[in-house]
C-alpha positions in Angstrom: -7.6 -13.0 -24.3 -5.6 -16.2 -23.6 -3.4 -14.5 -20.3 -6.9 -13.2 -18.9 -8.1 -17.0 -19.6 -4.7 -18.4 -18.3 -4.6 -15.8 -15.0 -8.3 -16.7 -14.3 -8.2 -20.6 -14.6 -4.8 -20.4 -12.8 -6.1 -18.0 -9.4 -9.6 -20.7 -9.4 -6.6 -23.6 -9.5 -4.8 -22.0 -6.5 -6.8 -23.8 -3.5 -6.5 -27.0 -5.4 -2.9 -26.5 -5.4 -2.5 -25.2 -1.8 -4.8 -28.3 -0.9 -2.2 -31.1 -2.9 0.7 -29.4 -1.0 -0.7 -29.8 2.3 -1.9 -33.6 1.7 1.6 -34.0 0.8 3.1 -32.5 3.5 0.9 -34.7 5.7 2.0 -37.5 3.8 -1.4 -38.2 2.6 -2.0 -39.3 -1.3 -2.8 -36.6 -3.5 -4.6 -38.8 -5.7 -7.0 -40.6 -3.1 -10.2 -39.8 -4.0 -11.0 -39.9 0.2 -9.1 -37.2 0.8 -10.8 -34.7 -2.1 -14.5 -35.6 -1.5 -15.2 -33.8 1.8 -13.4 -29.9 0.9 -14.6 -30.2 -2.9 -17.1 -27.6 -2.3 -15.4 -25.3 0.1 -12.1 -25.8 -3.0 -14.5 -24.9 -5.6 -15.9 -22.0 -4.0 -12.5 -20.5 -2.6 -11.5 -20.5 -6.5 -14.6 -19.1 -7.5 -14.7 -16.0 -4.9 -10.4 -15.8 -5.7 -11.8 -15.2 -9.9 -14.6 -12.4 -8.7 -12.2 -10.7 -6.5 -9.4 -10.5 -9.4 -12.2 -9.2 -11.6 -13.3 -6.8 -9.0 -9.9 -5.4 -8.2 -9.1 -5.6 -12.2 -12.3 -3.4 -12.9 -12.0 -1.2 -10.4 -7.9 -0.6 -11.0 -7.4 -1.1 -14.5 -6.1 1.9 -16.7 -9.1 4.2 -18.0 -8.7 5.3 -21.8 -11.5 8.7 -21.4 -10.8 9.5 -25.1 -12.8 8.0 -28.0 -11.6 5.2 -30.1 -10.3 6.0 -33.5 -10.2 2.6 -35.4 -7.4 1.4 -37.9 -7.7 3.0 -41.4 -6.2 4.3 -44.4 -4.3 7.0 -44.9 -2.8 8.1 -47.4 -1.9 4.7 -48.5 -0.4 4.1 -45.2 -2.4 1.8 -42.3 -2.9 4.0 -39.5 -3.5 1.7 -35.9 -6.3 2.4 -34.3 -6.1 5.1 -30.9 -7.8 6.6 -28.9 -8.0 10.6 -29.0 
C-alpha cells in the first residue's frame, strides 16, 4: 500500500518538479512565491490527470487472478498462505 501511495504522490509531484527545473534553468528563484502563483492551477491539475491516467492504465493492464481466493488456514498443523485456485 505504501509504493501505490509513494508512486501516486510522486507522478502528482512530477509537474512541480518539471516546473522547479525550468525556473532554474531560467535562472528564476524556485522559492519566489511570484513565480508559483499564476501555473498553480494548471500544476495541480496536470498532477491530478498524471494520477487518473496511472490508475486507468493500472486498471486496465494489471494482472487478472480469474480463480477464487482460498484464504490462509490450517492444515494439518501447518499455515497454508492463502491462493487463489
Amino acid at each position: 500500500m505504501i509504493r501505490v501511495t509513494f508512486e501516486t504522490l510522486l507522478l502528482f509531484l512530477i509537474p512541480f518538479l518539471i516546473y522547479s527545473v525550468w525556473l532554474k534553468i531560467g535562472q528564476k528563484s524556485a522559492l519566489d512565491p511570484e513565480y508559483w502563483s499564476r501555473p498553480l492551477l494548471g500544476l495541480v491539475s496536470t498532477g491530478f490527470i498524471l494520477v487518473a491516467l496511472f490508475f486507468i492504465t493500472t486498471g486496465l493492464f494489471s494482472e487478472r487472478h480469474l480463480g477464487a481466493y482460498v484464504p490462509a488456514h490450517v492444515e494439518n498443523g501447518q499455515l497454508v498462505p492463502g491462493t487463489f485456485k
